[in-house]
N, C-alpha and C positions, 0 to 999 in steps of 0.2 A: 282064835277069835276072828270074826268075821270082819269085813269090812264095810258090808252094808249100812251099821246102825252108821259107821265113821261119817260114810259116804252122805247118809240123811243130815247128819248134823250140819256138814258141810254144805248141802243145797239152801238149808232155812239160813245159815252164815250169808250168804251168799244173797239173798232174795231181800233179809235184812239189810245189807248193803246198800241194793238195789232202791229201797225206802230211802236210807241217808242221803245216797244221790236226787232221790224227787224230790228229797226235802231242799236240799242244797240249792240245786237247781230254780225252784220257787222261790226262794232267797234271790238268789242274782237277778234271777228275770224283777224282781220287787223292786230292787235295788237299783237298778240299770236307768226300769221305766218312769223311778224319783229322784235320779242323780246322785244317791247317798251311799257312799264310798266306805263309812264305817259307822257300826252301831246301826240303830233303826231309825233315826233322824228325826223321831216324834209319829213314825209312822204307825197306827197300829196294829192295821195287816201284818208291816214287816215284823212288829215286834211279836204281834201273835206267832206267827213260822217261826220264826228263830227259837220261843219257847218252846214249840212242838219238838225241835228239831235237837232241842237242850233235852226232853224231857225222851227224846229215842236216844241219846247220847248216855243217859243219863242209867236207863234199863235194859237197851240190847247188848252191851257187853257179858250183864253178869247172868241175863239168863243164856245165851249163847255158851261160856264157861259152864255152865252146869248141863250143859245139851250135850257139851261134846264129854263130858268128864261121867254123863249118863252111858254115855254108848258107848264109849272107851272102857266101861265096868260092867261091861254087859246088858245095857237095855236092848229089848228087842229091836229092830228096826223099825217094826210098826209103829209101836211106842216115842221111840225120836218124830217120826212121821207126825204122831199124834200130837207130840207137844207144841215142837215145829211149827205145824199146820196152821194149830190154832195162836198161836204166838204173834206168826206172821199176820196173818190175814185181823187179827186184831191193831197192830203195830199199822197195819196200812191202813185201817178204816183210820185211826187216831192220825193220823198222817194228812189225810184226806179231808178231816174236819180244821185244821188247822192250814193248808193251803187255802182251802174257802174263803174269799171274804166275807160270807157271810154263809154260816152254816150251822146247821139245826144242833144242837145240844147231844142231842141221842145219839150223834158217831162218835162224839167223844168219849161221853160216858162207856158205851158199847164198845167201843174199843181198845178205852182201857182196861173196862171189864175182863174181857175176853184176856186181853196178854195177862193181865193182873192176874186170875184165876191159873193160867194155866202156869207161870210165873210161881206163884204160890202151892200150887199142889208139886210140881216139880221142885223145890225146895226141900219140901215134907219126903218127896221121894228118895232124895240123894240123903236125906237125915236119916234114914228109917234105915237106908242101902249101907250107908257107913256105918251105922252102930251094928248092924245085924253082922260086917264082914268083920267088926271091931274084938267083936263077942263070941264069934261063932270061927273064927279062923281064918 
């Protein structure tokens, strides 16, 4: 087995991180510049980030588990590349709407879109990969 697909799995782990940090980070900074030590304080910015950053908490673990459990059972590397890609870059636009104080509707949707779709066919993928190894040997 190769270690490329590993090696992919491990950069979008990794970039995904990179997100929970910018989310983090726009928390503190929220937090700091309205003196509120715990919770969101009535803020709704802060309480808007904090749900973004509930709702990254909430779906980059288990597609990450199924990225690396893809490539670990032989997805191509491109293919990790693929789901990866589009994961992430959906994960940050959704990221990106939610540190906004004010920001347009369509990066949310679009962003969850995007991880959603890819999230969801990668599901279908691992279902399809399991029974066929289940069935077939």
């Amino acid at each position: 087995m190769t270690t490329a697909p590993l090696a992919a799995a491990g950069l979008y782990a990794g970039l995904n991180m990179l997100i929970m940090f910018w989310l983090a980070n726009a928390i503190g900074v929220l937090r700091r510049g309205h003196k509120i030590a715990v919770g969101d304080g009535g803020n709704k910015h802060l309480a808007k980030i904090m749900r973004g950053q509930a709702n990254a908490a909430e779906n980059m673990p288990l597609f990450l588990i199924m990225l690396v459990i893809a490539a670990a059972t032989g997805m191509a590397a491109w293919l990790v590349h693929l789901f990866g890609l589009t994961f992430t870059a959906g994960r940050a636009l959704h990221a990106w709407h939610f540190i906004q104080p004010k920001a347009p509707l369509w990066q949310r949707l679009v962003g969850f879109g995007i991880a959603g779709l890819s999230t969801f066919i990668l599901a279908i993928w691992m279902i399809v990969a399991g029974l066929r190894a289940a069935f077939t040997g």
